[in-house]
C-alpha positions as CSV (number, residue, x, y, z in Angstrom):
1,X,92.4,100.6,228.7
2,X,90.3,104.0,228.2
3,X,92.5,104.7,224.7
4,X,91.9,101.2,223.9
5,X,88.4,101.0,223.8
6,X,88.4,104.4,221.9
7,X,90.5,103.2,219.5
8,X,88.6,100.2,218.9
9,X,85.5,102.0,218.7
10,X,86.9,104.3,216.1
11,X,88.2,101.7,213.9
12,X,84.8,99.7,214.2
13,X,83.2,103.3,212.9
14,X,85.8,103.6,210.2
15,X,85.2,100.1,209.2
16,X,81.5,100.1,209.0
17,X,81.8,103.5,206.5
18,X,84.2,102.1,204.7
19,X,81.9,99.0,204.0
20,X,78.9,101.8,203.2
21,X,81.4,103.6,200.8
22,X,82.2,100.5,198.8
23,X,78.9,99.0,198.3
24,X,77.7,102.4,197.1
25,X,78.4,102.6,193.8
26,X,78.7,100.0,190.8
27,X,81.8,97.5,191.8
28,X,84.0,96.5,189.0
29,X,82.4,93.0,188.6
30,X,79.1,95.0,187.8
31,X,77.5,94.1,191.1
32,X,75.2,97.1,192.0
33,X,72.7,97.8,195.3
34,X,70.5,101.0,195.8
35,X,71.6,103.1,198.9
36,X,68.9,105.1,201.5
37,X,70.1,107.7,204.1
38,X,67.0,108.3,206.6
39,X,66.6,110.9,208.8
40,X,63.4,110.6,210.9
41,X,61.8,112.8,213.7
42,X,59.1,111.2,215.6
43,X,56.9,112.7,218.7
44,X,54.9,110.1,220.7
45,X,52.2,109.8,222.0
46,X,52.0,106.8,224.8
47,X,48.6,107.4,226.0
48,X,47.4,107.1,222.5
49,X,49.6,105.0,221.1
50,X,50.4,107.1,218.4
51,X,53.2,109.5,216.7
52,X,53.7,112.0,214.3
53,X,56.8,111.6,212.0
54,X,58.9,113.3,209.3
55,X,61.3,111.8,207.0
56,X,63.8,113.0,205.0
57,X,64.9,110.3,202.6
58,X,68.3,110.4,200.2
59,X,67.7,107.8,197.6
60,X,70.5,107.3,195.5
61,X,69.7,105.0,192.5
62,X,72.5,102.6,191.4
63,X,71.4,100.7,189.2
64,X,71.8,101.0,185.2
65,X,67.5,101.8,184.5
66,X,65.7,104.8,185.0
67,X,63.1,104.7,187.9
68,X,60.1,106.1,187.6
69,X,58.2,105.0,190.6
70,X,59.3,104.5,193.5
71,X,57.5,101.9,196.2
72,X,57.3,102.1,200.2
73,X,56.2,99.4,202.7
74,X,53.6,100.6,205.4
75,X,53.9,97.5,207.7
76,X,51.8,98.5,210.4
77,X,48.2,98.8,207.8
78,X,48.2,95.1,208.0
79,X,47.2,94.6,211.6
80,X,43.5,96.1,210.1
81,X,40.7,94.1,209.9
82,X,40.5,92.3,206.3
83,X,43.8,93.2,205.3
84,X,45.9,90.3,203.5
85,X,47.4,89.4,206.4
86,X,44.0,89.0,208.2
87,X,42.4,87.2,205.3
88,X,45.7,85.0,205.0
89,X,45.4,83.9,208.4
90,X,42.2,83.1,208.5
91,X,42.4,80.8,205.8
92,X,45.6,78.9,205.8
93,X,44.7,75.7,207.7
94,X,47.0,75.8,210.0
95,X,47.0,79.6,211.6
96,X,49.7,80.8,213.7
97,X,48.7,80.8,217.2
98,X,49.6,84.2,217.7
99,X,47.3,85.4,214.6
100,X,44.7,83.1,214.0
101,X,41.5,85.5,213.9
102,X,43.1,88.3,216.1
103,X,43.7,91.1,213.5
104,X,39.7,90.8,212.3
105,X,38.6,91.6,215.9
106,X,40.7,95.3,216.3
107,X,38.5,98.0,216.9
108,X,39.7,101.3,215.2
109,X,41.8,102.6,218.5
110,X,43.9,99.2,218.3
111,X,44.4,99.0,215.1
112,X,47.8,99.8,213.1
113,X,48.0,102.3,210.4
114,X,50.7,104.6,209.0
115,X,49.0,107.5,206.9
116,X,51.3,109.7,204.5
117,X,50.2,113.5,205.0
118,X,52.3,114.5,202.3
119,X,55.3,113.6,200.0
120,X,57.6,115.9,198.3
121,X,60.5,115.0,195.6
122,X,63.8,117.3,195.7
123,X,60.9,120.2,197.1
124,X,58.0,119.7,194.8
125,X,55.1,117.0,195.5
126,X,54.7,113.8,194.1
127,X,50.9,111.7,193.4
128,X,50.8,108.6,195.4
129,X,48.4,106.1,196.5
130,X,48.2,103.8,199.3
131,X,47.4,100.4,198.6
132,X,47.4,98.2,201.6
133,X,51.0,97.8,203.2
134,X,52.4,99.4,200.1
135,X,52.8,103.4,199.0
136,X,53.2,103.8,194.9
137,X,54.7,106.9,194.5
138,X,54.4,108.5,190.7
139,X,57.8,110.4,190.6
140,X,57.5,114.0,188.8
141,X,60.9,113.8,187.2
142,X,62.5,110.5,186.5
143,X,65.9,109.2,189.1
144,X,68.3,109.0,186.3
145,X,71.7,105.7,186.7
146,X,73.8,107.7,189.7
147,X,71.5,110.1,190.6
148,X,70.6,110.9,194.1
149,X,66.9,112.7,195.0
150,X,65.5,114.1,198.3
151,X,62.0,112.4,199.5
152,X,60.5,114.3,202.3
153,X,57.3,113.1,204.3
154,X,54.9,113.7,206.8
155,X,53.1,110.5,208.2
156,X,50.6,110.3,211.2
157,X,50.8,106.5,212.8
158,X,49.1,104.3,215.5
159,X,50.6,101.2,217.1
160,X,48.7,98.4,217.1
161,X,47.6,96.3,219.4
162,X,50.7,93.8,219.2
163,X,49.6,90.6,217.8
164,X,52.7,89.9,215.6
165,X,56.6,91.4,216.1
166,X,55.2,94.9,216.5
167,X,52.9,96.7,218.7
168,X,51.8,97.7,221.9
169,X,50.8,96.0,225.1
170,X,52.6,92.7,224.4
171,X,51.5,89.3,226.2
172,X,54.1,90.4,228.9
173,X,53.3,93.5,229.3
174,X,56.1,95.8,226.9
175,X,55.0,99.0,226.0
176,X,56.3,99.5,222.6
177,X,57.5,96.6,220.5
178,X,58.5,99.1,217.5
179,X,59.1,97.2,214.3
180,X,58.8,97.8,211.0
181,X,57.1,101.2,212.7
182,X,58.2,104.0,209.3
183,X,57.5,104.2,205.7
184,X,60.5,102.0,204.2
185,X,61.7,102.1,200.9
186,X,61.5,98.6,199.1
187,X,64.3,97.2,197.7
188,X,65.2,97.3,193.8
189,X,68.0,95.7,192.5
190,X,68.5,93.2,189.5
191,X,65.6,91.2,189.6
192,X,63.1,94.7,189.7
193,X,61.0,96.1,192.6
194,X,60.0,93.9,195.6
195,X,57.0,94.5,197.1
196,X,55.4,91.8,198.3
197,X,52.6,92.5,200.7
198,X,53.2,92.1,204.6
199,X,51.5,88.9,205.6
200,X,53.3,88.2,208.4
201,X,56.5,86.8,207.5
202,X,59.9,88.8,207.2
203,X,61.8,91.4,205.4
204,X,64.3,92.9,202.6
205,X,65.5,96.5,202.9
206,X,68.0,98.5,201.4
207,X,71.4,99.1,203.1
208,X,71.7,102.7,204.2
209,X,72.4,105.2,207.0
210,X,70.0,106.2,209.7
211,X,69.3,109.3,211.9
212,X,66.4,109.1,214.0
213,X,65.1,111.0,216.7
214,X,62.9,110.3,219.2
215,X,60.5,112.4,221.7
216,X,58.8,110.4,224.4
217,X,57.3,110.4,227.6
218,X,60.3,110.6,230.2
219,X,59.3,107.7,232.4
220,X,60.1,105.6,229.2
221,X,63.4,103.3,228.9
222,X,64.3,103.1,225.1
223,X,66.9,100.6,223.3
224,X,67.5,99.8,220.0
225,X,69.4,100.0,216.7
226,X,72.2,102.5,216.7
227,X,74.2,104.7,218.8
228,X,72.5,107.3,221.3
229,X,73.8,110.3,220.7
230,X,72.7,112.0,223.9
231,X,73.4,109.5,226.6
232,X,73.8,112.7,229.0
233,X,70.5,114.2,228.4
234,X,67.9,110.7,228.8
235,X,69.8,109.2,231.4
236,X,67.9,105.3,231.6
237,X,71.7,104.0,232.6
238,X,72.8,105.3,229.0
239,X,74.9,108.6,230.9
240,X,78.8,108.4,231.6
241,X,78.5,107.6,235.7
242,X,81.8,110.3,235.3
243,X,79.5,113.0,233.6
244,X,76.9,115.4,234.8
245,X,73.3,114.4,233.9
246,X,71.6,117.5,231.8
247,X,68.0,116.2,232.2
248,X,65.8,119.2,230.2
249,X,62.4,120.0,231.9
250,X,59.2,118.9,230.3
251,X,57.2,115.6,230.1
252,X,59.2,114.3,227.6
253,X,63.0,113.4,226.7
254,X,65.0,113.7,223.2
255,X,66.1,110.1,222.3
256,X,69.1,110.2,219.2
257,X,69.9,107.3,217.7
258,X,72.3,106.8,214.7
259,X,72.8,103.6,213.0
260,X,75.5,103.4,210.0
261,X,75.1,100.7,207.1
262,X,72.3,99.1,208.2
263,X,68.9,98.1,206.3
264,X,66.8,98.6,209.2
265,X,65.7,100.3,212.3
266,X,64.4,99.1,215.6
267,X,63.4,100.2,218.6
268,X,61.2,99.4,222.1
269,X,60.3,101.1,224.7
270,X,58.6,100.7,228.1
271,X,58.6,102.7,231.5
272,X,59.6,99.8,233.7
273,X,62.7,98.6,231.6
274,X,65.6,97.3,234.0
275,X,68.5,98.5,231.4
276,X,71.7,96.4,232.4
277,X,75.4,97.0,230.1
278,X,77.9,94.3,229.5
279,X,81.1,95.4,227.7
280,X,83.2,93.2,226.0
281,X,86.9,92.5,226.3
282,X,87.0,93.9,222.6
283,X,85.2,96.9,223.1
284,X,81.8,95.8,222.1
285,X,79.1,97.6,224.8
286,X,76.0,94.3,225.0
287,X,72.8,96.6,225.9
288,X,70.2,94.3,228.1
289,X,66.5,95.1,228.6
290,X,64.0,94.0,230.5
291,X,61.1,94.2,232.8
292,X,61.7,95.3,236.4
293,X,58.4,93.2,237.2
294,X,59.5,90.1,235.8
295,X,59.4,86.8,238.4
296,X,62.8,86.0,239.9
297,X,63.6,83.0,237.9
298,X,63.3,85.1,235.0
299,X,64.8,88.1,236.1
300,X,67.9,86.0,237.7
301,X,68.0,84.3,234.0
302,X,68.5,87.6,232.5
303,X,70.7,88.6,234.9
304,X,73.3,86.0,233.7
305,X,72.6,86.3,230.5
306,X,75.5,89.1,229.7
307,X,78.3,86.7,229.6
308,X,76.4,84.4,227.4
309,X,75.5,86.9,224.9
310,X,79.5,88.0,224.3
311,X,80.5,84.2,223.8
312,X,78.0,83.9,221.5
313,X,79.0,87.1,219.3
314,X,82.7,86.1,219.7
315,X,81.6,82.5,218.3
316,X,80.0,83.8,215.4
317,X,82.8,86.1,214.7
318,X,85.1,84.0,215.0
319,X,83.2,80.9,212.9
320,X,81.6,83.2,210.1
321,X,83.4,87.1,210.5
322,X,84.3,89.8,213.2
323,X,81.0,91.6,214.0
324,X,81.5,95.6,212.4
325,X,79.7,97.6,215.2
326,X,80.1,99.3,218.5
327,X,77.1,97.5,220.5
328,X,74.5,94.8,220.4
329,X,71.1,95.1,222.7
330,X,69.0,92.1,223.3
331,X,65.7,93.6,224.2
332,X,62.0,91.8,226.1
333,X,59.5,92.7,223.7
334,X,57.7,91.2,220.6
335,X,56.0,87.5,220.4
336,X,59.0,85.5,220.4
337,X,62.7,86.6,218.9
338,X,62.9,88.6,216.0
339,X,66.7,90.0,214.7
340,X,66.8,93.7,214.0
341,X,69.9,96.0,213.3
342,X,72.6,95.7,216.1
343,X,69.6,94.0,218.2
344,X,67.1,91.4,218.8
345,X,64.1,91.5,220.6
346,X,62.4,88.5,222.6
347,X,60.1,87.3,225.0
348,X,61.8,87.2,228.4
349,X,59.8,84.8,230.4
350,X,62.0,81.8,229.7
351,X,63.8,79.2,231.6
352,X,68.0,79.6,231.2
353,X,68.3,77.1,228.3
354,X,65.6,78.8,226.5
355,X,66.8,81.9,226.9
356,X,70.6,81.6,225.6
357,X,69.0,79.3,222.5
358,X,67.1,82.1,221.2
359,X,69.4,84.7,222.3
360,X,71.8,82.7,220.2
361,X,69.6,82.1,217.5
362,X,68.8,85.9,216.9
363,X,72.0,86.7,217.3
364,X,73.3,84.4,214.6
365,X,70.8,86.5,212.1
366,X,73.3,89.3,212.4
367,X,75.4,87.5,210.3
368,X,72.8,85.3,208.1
369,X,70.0,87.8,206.8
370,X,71.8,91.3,208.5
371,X,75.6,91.2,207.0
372,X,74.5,88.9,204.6
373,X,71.2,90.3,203.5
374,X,69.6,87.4,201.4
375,X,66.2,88.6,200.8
376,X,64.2,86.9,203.2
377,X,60.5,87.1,201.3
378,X,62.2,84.6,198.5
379,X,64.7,82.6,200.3
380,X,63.5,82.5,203.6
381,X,66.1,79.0,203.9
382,X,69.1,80.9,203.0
383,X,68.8,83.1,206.1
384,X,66.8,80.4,208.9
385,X,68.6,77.6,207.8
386,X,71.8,78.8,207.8
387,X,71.0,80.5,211.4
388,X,69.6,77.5,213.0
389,X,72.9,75.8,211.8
390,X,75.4,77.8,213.4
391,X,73.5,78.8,216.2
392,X,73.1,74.9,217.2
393,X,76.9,74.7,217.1
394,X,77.0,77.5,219.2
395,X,74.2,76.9,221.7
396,X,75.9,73.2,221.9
397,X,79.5,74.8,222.8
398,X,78.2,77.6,225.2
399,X,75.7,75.6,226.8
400,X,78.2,72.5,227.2
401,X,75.6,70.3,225.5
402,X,78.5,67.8,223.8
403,X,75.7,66.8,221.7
404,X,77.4,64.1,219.1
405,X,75.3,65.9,216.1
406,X,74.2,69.1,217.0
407,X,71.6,69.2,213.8
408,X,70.1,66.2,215.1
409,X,66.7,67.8,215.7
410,X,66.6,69.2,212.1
411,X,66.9,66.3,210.5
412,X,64.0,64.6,212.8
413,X,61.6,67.3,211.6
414,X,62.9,66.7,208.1
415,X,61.7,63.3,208.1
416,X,58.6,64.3,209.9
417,X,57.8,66.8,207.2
418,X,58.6,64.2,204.6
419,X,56.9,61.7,205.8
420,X,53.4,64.4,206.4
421,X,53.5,64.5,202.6
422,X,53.3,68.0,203.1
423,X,57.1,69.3,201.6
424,X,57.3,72.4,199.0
425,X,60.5,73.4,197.8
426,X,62.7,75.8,199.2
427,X,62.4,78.1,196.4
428,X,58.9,79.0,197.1
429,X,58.1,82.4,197.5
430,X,57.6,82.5,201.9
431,X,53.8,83.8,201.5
432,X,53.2,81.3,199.0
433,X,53.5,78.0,201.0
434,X,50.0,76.3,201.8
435,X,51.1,75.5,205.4
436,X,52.8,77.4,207.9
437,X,54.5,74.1,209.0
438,X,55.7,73.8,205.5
439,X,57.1,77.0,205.7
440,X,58.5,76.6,209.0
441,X,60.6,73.0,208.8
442,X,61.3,73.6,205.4
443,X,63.4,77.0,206.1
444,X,64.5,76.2,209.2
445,X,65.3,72.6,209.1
446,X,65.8,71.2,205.7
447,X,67.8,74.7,205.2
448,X,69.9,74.1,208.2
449,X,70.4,70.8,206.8
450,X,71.9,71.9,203.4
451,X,75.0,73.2,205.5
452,X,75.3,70.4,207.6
453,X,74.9,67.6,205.0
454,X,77.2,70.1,202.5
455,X,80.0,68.8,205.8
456,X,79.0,65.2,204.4
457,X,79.5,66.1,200.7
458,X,82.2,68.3,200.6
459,X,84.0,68.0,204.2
460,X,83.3,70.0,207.3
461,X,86.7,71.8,206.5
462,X,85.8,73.4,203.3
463,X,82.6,74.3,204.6
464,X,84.2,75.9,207.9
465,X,86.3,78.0,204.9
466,X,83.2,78.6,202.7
467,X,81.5,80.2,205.4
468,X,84.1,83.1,205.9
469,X,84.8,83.2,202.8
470,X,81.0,84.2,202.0
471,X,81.4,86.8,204.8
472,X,84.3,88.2,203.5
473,X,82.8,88.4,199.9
474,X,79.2,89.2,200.3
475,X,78.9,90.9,203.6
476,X,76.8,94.0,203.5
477,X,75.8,92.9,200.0
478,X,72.4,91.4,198.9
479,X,73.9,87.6,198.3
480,X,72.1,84.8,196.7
481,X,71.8,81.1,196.8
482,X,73.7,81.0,193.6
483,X,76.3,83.3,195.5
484,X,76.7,80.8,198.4
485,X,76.9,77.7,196.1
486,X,79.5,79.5,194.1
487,X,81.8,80.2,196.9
488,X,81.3,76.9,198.0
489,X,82.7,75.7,194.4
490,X,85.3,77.7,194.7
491,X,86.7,76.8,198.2
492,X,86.1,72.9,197.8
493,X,86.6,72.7,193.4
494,X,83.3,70.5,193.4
495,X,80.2,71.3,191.4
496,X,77.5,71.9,193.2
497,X,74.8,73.3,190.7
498,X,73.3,69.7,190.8
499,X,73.1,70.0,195.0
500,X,71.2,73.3,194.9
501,X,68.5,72.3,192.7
502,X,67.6,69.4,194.0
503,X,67.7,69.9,197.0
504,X,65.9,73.7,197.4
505,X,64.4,73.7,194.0
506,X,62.3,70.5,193.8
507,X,61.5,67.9,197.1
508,X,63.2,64.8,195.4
509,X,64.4,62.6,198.9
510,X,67.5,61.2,199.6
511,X,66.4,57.4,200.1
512,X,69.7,54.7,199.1
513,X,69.5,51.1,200.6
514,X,72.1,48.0,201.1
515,X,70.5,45.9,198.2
516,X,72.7,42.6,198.2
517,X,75.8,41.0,200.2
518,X,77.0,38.2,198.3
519,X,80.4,37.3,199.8
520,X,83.2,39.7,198.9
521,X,80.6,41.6,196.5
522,X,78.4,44.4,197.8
523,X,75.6,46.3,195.4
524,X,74.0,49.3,196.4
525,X,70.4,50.8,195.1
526,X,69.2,54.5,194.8
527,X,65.5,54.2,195.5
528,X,65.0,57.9,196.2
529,X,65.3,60.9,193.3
530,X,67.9,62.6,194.5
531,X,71.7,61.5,194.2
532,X,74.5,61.8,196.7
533,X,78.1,60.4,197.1
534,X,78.3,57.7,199.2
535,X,80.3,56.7,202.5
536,X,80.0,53.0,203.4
537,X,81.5,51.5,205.9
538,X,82.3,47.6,206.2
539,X,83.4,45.6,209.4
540,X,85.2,42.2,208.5
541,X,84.3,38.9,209.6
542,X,88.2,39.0,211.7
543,X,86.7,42.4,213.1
544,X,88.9,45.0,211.2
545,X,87.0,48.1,209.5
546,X,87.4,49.4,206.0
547,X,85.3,53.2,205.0
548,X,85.0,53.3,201.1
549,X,84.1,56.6,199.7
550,X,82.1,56.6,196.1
551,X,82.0,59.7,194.4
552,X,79.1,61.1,192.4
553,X,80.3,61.6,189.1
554,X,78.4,65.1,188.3
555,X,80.6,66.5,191.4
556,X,83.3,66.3,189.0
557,X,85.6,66.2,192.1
558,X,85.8,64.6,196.0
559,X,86.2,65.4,199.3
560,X,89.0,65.1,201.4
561,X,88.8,61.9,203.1
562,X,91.0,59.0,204.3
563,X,88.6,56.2,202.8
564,X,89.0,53.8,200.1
565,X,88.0,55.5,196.9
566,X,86.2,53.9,194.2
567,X,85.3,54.5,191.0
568,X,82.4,57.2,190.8
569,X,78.5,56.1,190.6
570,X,76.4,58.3,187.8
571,X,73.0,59.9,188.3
572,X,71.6,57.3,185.5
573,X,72.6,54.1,186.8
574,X,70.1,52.9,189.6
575,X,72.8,50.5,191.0
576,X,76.4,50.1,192.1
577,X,78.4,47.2,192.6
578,X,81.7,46.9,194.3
579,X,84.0,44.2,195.9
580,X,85.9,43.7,199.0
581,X,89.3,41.8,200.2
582,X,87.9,39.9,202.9
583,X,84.4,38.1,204.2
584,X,81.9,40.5,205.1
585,X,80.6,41.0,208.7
586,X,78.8,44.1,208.4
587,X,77.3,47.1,205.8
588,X,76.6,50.4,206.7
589,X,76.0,53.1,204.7
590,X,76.4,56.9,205.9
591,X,77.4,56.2,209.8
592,X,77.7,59.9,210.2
593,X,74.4,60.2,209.9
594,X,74.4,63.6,207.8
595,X,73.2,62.5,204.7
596,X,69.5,63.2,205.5
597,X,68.0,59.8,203.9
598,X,64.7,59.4,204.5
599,X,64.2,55.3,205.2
600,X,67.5,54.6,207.0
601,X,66.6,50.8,207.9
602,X,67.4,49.7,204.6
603,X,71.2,51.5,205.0
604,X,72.4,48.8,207.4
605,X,73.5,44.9,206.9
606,X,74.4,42.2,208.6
607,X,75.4,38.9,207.9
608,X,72.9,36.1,209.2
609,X,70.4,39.1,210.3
């Protein structure tokens, strides 16, 4: 079993290199992404809250343009008084809880701040400014198409006082919630530079290798991102149990991670972590930390919570692709759950259902916004829709739920939304929406909802298919919506151009209704902007049923179904006609329930109602 595990591990290694090796250069379609290989030394200070850091950074430019600028993101500046995030949350009407008017009350010991000492290019320093959350770097010699360069800082850093993903001190009592914690390159790539200031929302990064090491007080636990290098030498329930521990002497212990083809790096830390390890029948090691102190429900919650976590990653792989790496760590920290490279971390004081939903949520973002790195910043839907949407189906199996329509929940906040008369469209920019609830439903639910109402418009088969085959195409790319919907044409042969505008570019409804029964003769009315295709179900006067299926003609195609087919209903006619064999009992249109229409009253008939 031993040799197995090694071998498994090896080819999981070989696997994930092999993915770094072909996304690293220009494929033959054209298709080109930057590539980073950090290597990071960091000493802490935990009385302080604060650490000194180098980093050595290969940047290896892909693309076809000269760069003569380069731009870093210096997350942690924003938890200062009056930075944009501060001033954002203080005047959107509708603050997030865990913001509001916190960040304007730090006093200079609790604040966050990453300061660059100094910045060298291939030996020789470069000019740069910091302005807020973002470093512009003047390069002294242009990174010419293919060329690689050496970037080597010094940084001084304080953690701040955790108030949103990162920080120190959390609301249940985690040391070190370390997000977001080192200067990261931004990401270029065919649209330009993105550097969006940090406002509190999530991320894009460039896919790349990293080797970080660690020095921290020795009472500390530490899990994260990666693979520890030195299991023998920190102990923390890392070490072989078949090896000698070679503890060095000091106040403080070496921590070496390395994490291969990722865009990120995470890590926590606390000195009363409880670390538990799960491994998987595949050869996957599941990582589990969390407070010793925690109340026995809780704890007890956690404690089950192994077995959970591997049917959840062997769903996913199984549903979407097979997960690339050697181990997964679900970690207590942060405000809430938050996905990171080969980890999540979470709030551990939850009851059992609420603990395997987010675990499964987070979890899901390894395949929707890690493998498949949309960038979150401008299609925040593309990454929490599609997550909520598998990770219902999964939380529903697991959990034993038998929920009829596990997106049930989405489409009630849909409507809600709606209804508020507060909708924007999905393809505004995350920081740009005037509400956070706006945000919120709109790329979490109505973006879960374009999968699950793609089931109703193409069938849940091709969807199934179009799922892996996205995987298989675009993971450890940078895919877009354009990418998804493409793959989508491709598995089902319907055109879907007219789907993804209307329903992420603009906030035209769904809204159809039942507009006359006369005898064997049935006419339908699109009241609502947006067009679908059309399921109707009729149940005869002698108690028989008939489903007819009515195509929309810009489709250009159908789904697979077992229906009656009509002829197909155009965008431009407002009404549709058809007739029937026999009296009429019954009309109801959608029973499925997964076109999302707004008014659904007006979808059902009944003769003498």
């Amino acid at each position: 079993m031993r040799n197995l595990v090694i071998w498994i591990a090896f080819l999981s290694t070989f696997m994930t290199v092999l993915a770094a090796e072909k996304n690293s250069t220009v494929n033959k379609n054209g298709y080109w992404q930057q590539r980073v290989a950090y290597t990071m030394d960091i000493d802490v200070d935990v009385k302080k809250y604060q650490y000194k850091g180098t980093q050595k950074l290969i940047y290896t430019n892909n693309s076809p343009d000269v760069l003569n600028k380069v731009f870093y993101h210096l997350y942690f500046n924003a938890f200062q008084p009056n930075s944009q995030m501060d001033a954002r949350s203080r005047n959107i009407q509708d603050a997030d809880r865990r913001v509001q008017d916190r960040i304007s009350k730090l006093t200079p010991s609790e604040i966050g701040y990453i300061k660059v000492i100094s910045l060298k290019q291939n030996g020789t320093p470069v000019t740069h400014e910091t302005v807020g959350t973002i470093l512009e770097v003047n390069l002294h010699t242009p990174i010419q198409p293919g060329e690689s360069v050496a970037l080597d800082m010094i940084f001084d850093a304080q953690v701040p006082k955790q108030i949103r993903r990162s920080g120190r001190n959390s609301a249940e009592g985690v040391a070190l919630s370390m997000t977001q914690w080192y200067p990261k390159m931004a990401e270029y790539d065919f649209e330009g530079w993105h550097t969006p200031p940090y406002i509190g929302r999530e991320f894009h990064g460039v896919w790349g290798d990293f080797d970080v090491t660690i020095h921290i007080d020795k009472k500390y636990t530490v899990g994260g991102s990666g693979y520890l290098q030195n299991p023998q030498e920190v102990g923390h329930g890392y070490e072989n149990p078949k090896e000698s521990l070679k503890l060095p002497k000091g106040k403080k212990l070496t921590w070496h991670f390395k994490a291969p083809n990722v865009h990120d790096f995470t890590w926590a830390a606390d000195p009363k972590y409880t670390h538990d390890t799960f491994t998987m029948e595949n050869g996957i090691v599941l990582h589990f930390l969390y407070k010793k102190t925690l109340e026995k429900e809780y704890k007890k919650n956690w404690e089950n919570l192994p077995k959970k976590t591997a049917e959840l990653i062997n769903f996913f792989s199984e549903h979407i692709g097979q997960y690339p790496y050697e181990q997964y760590s679900v970690i207590q920290g942060g405000d809430g759950g938050m996905e990171y490279a080969m980890c999540t971390l979470i709030t551990g004081k939850r009851k059992w259902g609420s603990l395997v939903g987010v675990t499964a949520h987070e979890i899901a973002h390894t395949w929707f916004q890690f493998l498949l790195a949309t960038n979150e910043t401008k299609h925040p839907w593309l990454d929490e829709g599609f997550t909520s949407y598998i990770s219902h189906i999964a939380e529903n199996k697991v959990l034993n739920k038998n929920k009829k329509n596990p997106q049930e929940g989405s489409y009630n906040s849909y409507y809600r939304l709606v209804n508020n008369g507060i909708e924007e469209p999905l393809s505004t920019h995350a920081d740009r929406y005037h509400t956070n609830a706006a945000y919120g439903v709109g790329s979490y639910s109505k973006g879960c909802i374009f999968l699950s109402q793609l089931e109703y418009i193409i069938g849940k088969e091709h969807v199934n298919k179009t799922l892996k085959k996205y995987f298989d195409d675009f993971s450890f790319k940078h895919p877009t919506p354009n990418d998804f919907k493409r793959t989508a044409e491709k598995v089902s042969g319907i055109h879907l151009d007219w789907y993804l505008n209307e329903w992420t570019q603009t906030t035209h409804y769904i809204d159809y209704e039942i507009d006359s029964v006369n005898d064997k003769e049935i006419t339908l009315r699109r009241t609502g902007a947006m067009p679908m295709p059309i399921d109707v179900e009729v149940v005869y006067a002698d108690g028989s049923k008939e489903m007819f299926y009515i195509p929309l003609r810009m489709m250009r195609g159908e789904k697979p179904t077992k229906a009656t087919k009509l002829k197909d209903w155009t965008f431009a006619h407002p009404t549709y006609s058809f007739s029937t064999t026999k009296k009429i009992k019954s009309v109801e249109i959608d029973p499925s329930k997964l076109m999302a229409d707004i008014y659904q009253r007006n979808n059902i008939y009944r003769v003498n109602d």
